[in-house]
C-alpha positions, -999 to 999 in steps of 0.1 A, spaced: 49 -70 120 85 -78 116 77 -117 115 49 -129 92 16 -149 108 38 -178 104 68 -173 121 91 -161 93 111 -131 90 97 -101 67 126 -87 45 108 -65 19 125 -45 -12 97 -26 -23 108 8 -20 145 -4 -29 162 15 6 165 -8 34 154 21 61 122 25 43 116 -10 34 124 -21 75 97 2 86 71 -8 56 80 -50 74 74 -36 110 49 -13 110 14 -21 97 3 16 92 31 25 72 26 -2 45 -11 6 43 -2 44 37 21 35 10 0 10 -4 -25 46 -5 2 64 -18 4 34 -48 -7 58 -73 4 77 -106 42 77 -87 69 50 -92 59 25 -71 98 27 -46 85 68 -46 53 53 -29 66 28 -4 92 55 7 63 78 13 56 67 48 99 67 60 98 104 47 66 112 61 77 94 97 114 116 95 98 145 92 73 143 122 103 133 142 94 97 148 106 66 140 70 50 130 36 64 119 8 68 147 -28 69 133 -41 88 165 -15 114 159 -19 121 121 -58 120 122 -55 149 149 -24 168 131 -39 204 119 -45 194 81 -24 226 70 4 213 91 3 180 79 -1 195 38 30 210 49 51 178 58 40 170 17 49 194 4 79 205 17 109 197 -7 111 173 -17 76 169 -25 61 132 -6 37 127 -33 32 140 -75 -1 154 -55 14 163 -26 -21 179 -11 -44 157 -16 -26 127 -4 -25 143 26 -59 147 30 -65 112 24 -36 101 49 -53 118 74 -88 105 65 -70 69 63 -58 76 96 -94 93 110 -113 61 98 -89 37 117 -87 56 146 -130 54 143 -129 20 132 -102 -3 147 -86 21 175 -61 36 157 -43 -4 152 -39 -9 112 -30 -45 121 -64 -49 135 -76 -49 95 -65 -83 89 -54 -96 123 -88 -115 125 -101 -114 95 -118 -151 91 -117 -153 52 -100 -135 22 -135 -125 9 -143 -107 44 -103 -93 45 -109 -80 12 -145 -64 23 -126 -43 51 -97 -34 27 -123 -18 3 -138 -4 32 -110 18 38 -107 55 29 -87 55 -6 -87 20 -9 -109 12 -41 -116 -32 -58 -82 -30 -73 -61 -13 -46 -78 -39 -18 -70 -67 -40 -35 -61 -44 -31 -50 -9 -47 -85 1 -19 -98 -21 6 -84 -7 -1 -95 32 -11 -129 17 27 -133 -3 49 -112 16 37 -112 54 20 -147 55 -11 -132 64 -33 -163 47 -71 -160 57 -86 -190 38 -98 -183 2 -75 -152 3 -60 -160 -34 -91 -162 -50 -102 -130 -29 -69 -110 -41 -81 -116 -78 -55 -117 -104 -32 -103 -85 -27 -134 -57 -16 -158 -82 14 -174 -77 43 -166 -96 28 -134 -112 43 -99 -119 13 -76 -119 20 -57 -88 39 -48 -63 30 -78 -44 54 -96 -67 82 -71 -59 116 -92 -37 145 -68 -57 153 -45 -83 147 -79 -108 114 -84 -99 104 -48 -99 118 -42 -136 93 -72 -148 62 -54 -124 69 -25 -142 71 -40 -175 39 -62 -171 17 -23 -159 35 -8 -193 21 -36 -211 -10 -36 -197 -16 4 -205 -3 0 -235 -30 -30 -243 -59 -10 -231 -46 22 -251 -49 2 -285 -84 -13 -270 -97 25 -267 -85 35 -297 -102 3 -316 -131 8 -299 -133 43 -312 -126 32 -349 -160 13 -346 
């Protein structure tokens, strides 16, 4: 997946270290898994989650066959060894490997095959959400993120991704091309929880 649907190169700075960021442009597993990863981390902790997580099974690139029949204790164990892949090291394990069961099920083990054929963004957004992990918000931005950084462009794909495939936005890491762009992604999510903070406490005032 090194070159988008339409021909371009993929150069992404998500994780902010070329090694990890090469493998999350090449390798459709990997960017799925730290896509999964996306939560209550930084999101460059997240996207690097899948580099570690390759180093230390001794490969260059994830294999959904190969983690779905790891022995789960094993597998814990490439978490949380130090340092730690994950703020919940354990149970992002377990859903790696489910992630990885439900492919292998589903698709063959070939994360590409998600959105290879996927005829609209409604029905690309329907097998996101399908996923293990992978709840509305998570599939939308996901959708976003193949739609703005690896041309993958079903028709109606925007509108499927939600707020977050508007052009021009900062809302997730779909938005993220450098350290510039990540500064106002984080920004915009500080804002956002800061917003629905004052909400919840006004709505308790009531």
């Amino acid at each position: 997946m090194t070159k988008s649907d339409d021909g371009r190169d993929i150069t992404l700075r998500i994780a902010q270290e070329p090694a990890a960021d090469e493998l999350l442009a090449r390798s459709p597993l990997a960017a799925l898994v730290g896509m999964l990863l996306d939560q209550q981390v930084p999101m460059e902790w997240a996207f690097a989650g899948p580099y570690a997580l390759a180093r230390r099974m001794g490969k260059d690139d994830l294999d959904a066959h190969e983690i779905a029949t790891y022995d789960p204790e094993a597998f814990t164990g490439l978490f949380t060894a130090k340092p730690a892949l994950h703020r919940y090291p354990g149970s992002m394990a377990k859903r790696v490997q489910q992630l990885c069961q439900f492919l292998v099920a589903q698709y063959d083990g070939e994360a590409g095959a998600v959105w290879s054929d996927a005829s609209t963004g409604a029905e690309l957004r329907r097998r996101l959400n399908a996923l293990p992990g992978f709840g509305t918000q998570k599939a939308q931005i996901f959708l976003a993120l193949l739609g703005k950084r690896f041309g993958v462009r079903p028709p109606g794909w925007r509108e499927a991704a939600g707020p977050y495939g508007e052009e021009g936005s900062h809302r997730s890491v779909a938005d993220i091309t450098g350290p510039e762009s990540l500064a106002e992604v984080r920004a915009f999510k500080q804002e956002a929880k800061q917003a629905a903070k004052a909400a919840k406490a006004a709505a308790k005032g009531k």
